[in-house]
N, C-alpha and C positions, 0 to 999 in steps of 0.2 A: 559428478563432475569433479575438477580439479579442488575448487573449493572447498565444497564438503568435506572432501577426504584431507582436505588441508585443515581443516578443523577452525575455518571461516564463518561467522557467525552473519547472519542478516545486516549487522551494525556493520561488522567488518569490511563485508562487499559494498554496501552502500558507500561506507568511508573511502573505502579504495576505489571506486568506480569512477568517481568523478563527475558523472551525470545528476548523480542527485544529493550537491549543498546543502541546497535551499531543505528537501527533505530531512538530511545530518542537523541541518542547526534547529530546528523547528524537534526531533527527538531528544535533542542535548537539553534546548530549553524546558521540554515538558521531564526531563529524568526517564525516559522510556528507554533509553541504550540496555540498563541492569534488564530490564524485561524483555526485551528485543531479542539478546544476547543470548537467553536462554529458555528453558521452556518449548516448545514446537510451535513456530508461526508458519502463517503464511501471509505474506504481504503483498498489497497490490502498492509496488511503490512507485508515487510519479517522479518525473524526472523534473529536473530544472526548468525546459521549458512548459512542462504540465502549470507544476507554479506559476510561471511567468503570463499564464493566460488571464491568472488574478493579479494581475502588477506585485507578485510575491517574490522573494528574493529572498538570501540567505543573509542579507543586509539589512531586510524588516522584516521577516517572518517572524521574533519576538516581539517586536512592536507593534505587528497588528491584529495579538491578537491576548485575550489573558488565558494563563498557565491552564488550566481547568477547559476553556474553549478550542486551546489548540490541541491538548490531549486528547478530546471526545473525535475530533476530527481527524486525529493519527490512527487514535483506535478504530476509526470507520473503516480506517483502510488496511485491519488485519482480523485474520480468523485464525481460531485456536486451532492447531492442528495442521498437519501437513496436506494439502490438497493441491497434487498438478493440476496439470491442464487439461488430461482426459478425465479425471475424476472433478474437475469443476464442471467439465462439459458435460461429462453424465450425470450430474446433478443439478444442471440450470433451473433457477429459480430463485425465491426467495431462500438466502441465507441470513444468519444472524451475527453479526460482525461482533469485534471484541470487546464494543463500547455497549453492546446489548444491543442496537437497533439493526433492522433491517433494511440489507440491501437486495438489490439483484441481478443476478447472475443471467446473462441469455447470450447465445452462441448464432452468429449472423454474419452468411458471406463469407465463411471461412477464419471469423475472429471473435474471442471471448469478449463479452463486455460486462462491465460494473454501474448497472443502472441506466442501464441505455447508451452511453455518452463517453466512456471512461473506457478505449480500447486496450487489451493489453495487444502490447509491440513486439515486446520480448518476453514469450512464457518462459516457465520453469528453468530458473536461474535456482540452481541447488545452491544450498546453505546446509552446513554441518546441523543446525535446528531446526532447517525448513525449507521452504522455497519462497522465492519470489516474482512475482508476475509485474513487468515493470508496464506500467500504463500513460497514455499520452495526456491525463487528465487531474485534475483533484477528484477524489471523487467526494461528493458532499451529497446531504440529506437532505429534504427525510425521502423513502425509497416508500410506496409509490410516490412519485412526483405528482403536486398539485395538477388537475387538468387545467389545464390554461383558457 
């Protein structure tokens, strides 16, 4: 894509996108921009209204949550390495996300999901370091989800 070849970083698109604040300021506060930036991710990044389904905003996303807690949950929502959208789908399952736990992956009706519940909307948004899968969800743990 344009991106990529523009030598646009994960941070960059996010910043420039404009969809996803709340996600920018909740990476500023954890210091994940230096790591975002480089190295190969892939992120499942929600957008502002994904936050907004947890009354989350770019106005108290530090506030609600500490530095260590928000981190573990940004990191839930990247894996090392570049993986589209047909290489996520030809690998549905449990994957191991970047904070070390696991999530999972399953392909349903024509759309990827992140634990059942966390659709991506817009896949494979290239990044000069990666890609990203913007999803309509937070997506949080632990992956299997308790039976209820």
């Amino acid at each position: 894509s344009s991106d990529a070849a523009a030598g646009s970083t994960i941070v960059d698109i996010a910043v420039n996108d404009g969809r996803f604040t709340t996600l920018v300021a909740a990476v500023l506060y954890t210091d994940l921009a230096d790591a975002l930036s480089g190295g190969e991710w892939t992120v499942f990044a929600p957008t502002d209204d994904a936050f907004a389904k947890l009354g989350l905003n770019a106005n108290n996303i530090a506030s609600s949550f500490d530095k260590a807690t928000l981190t573990d949950i940004l990191l839930y929502h990247a894996l090392s390495g570049e993986v589209n959208s047909d290489k996520a789908i030809a690998s549905v399952g449990d994957v191991t996300m970047a904070n070390g736990q696991q999530a999972g992956l399953k392909y349903f009706d024509g759309s990827l999901f992140v634990n059942d519940y966390a659709k991506v909307i817009i896949p494979d948004v290239d990044a000069y370091n990666g890609v990203i899968h913007v999803v309509d969800s937070v997506v949080l743990g632990p992956w299997p989800a308790a039976a209820e």
